[in-house]
N, C-alpha and C positions, 0 to 999 in steps of 0.2 A: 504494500500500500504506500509506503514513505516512498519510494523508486516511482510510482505512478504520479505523484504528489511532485515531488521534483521534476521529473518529466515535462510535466502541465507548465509548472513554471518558467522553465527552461523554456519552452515553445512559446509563451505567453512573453519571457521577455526578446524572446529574439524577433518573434512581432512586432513591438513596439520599436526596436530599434530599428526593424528595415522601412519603417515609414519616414518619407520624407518631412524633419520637422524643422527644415530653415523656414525662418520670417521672414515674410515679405511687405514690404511696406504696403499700407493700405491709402487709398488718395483719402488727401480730406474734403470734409465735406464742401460742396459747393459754396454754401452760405460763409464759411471759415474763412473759404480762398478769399469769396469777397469782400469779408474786414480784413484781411489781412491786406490783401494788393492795393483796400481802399486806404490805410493808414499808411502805407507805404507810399500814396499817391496825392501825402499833404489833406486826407479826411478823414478827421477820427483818430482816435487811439487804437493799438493793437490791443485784439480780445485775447491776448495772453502769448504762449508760444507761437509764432508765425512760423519759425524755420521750416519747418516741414510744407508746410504751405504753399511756400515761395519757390522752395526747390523744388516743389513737383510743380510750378510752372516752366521751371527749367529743364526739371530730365526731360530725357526724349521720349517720346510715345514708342512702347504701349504706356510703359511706365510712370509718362509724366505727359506735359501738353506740350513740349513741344518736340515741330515734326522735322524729322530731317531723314534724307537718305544716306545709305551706307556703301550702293554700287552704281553705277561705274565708278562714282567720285563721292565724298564724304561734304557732304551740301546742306545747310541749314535752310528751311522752306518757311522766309516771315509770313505770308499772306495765309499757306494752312495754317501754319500755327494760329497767326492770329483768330482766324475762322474756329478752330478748335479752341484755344482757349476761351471766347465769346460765348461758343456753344455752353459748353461746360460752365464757366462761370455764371449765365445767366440761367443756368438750371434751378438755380436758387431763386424762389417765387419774389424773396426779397430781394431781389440785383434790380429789377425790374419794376416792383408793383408800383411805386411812385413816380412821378417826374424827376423828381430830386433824386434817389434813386439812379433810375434810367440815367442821369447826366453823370453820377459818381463812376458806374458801370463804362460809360462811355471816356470819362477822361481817365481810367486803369487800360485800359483796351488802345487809347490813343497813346499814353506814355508807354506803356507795355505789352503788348501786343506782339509786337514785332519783334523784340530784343529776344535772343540769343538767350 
């Protein structure tokens, strides 16, 4: 019985260790990115940690917003980016609902959009 007992465990932890358990960063949310990019863009205060925020508007896609190819040549693409981070940032019902709003949204998109 204590040999079947071990066994189990034995299988049970070899299990656990063949699963894949690196982190991966998760995007933040929509609404986040937008105070974050918006304090970074002379509106507001930052709602706390940004860093992550800000770098996932700079990794490259998938992983981040922005988009760049890798062949034939190694090419950053401002006008998808921009498009992509737009989309995304304005995912958040609050990037948008107001006019005032809408203009903060548009002057992050206009400073930052495009950049690298």
């Amino acid at each position: 019985m204590r040999l079947r007992t071990l066994l189990a465990a034995l299988s049970l932890a070899l299990g656990i260790a063949s699963v894949n358990t690196s982190a991966h960063a998760q995007a933040p949310d929509p609404c986040t990115l937008y105070l974050c990019m918006a304090s970074i863009s002379g509106q507001g205060t930052p709602p706390g940690n940004c860093s992550s925020a800000i770098a996932y508007w700079h990794i490259p896609a998938p992983g981040g917003l922005a988009i760049w190819t890798y062949y034939p040549v190694i090419k950053f693409w401002p006008d998808q980016s921009y498009d992509y981070r737009k989309q995304y940032m304005n995912s958040c019902s609050g990037a948008t609902n107001t006019q005032n709003n809408s203009n903060i949204s548009d002057t992050i998109m206009n400073q930052w959009g495009r950049v690298e």
